[in-house]
C-alpha positions, 0 to 999 in steps of 0.5 A, spaced: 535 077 731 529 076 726 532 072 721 535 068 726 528 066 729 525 064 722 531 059 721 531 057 728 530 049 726 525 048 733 521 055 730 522 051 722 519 044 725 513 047 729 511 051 723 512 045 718 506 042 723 502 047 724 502 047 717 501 040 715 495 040 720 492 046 717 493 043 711 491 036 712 485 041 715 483 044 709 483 039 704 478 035 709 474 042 709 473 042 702 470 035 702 463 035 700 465 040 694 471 035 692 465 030 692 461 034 687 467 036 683 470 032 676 476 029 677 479 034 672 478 039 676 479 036 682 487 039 683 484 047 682 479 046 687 481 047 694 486 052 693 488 055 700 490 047 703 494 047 696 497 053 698 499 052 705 501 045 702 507 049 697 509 053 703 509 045 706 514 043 702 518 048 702 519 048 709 521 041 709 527 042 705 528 049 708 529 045 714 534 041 711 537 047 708 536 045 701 531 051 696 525 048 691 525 054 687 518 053 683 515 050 689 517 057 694 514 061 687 508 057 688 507 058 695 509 066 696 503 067 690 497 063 692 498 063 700 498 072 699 493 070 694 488 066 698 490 068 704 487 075 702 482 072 698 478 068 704 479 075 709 476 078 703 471 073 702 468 072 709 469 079 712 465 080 705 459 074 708 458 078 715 457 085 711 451 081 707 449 077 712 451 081 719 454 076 723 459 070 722 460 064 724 466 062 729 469 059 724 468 064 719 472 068 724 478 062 725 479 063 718 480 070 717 486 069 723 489 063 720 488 066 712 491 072 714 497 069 717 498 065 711 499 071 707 503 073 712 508 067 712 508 066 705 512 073 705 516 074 712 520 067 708 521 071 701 528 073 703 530 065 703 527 063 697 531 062 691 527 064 685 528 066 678 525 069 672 523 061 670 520 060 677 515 065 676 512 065 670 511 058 672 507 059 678 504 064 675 501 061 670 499 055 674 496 061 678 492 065 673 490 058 670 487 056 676 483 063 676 479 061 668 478 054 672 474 057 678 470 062 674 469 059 667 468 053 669 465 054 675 469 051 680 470 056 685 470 055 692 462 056 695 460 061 699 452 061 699 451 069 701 456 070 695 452 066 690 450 073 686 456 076 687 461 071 683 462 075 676 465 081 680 468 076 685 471 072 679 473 081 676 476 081 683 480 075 683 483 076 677 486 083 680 488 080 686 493 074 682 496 080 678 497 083 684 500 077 687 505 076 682 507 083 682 509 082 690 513 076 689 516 078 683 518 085 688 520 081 694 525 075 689 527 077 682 527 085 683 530 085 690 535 080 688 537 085 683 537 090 687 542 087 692 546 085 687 547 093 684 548 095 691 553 090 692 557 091 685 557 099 687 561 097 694 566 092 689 
């Protein structure tokens, strides 16, 4: 009944939506930010409306039937990774300053829940070993981006935190990878030692 749910093609459309409004969103969001931020650095800035806007793109050729492996690769770590990333950030920010704002608390929801989708379509994706290390990389890449150069997302309260948000970020892309290479590549496996031992 689960799988049925999320390959129902009425449930596929109204999350490509919610997804690509959310997106759209994001990317506004991060406006005043991008305006500051050198053209170089412009695609590692908005991290979560990128994410969101992999997972996007996956759901628009799973709609289709059709698989985009570096795509779903990229769209199962970086939506775990910041969606865990912003709840971590903002319940982080009402610890310090002891409350937070209506939309602190809608990020928490909506951040959480991209965590969560990224995940529950894993068992659809088609990624292999070459697939992951891409994103991998573009992921860990995005990381020196961020707390080298200094273009990590703004949150004031958390200003003379950085150095061990930066130290927490890193952890949370290798954690990441290890949850994607979990639910494709070793799950693939292990599928395929559990059906070779039925043969």
């Amino acid at each position: 009944m689960f799988r049925y749910v999320l390959t129902d093609r009425r449930v596929l459309i109204l999350l490509f939506l919610i997804n690509l409004f959310g997106t759209i969103y994001g990317f506004y969001w991060y406006k005043y930010q991008l305006a500051i931020t050198p053209s170089k650095f412009l695609i590692f800035v908005p991290d979560s409306p990128t994410a969101s806007m992999f997972f996007t793109i996956f759901l628009l050729f799973f709609i289709f039937k059709r698989n985009v492996p570096y795509i779903e690769a990229l769209a199962l770590i970086t939506l775990f990774k910041y969606g865990v990333w912003a709840v971590v950030m903002n319940l982080l920010t009402l610890y310090i300053d002891g409350s937070l704002s209506p939309q602190g608390y809608m990020l928490i929801l909506s951040h959480g829940l991209m965590a969560v989708e990224g995940v529950l379509f894993a068992r659809f994706y088609k990624i292999e070993l070459k697939h992951l290390v891409v994103a991998s990389i573009w992921t860990l890449h995005n990381d020196v981006i961020d707390y080298v150069f200094g273009m990590m997302p703004v949150y004031h309260s958390l200003t003379d935190y950085m150095s061990g948000i930066g130290y927490f970020t890193f952890w949370l892309s290798v954690v990441s990878i290890f949850i994607a290479y979990q639910l494709t590549i070793k799950r693939q496996h292990r599928y395929k030692a559990f059906t070779s031992r039925i043969d």
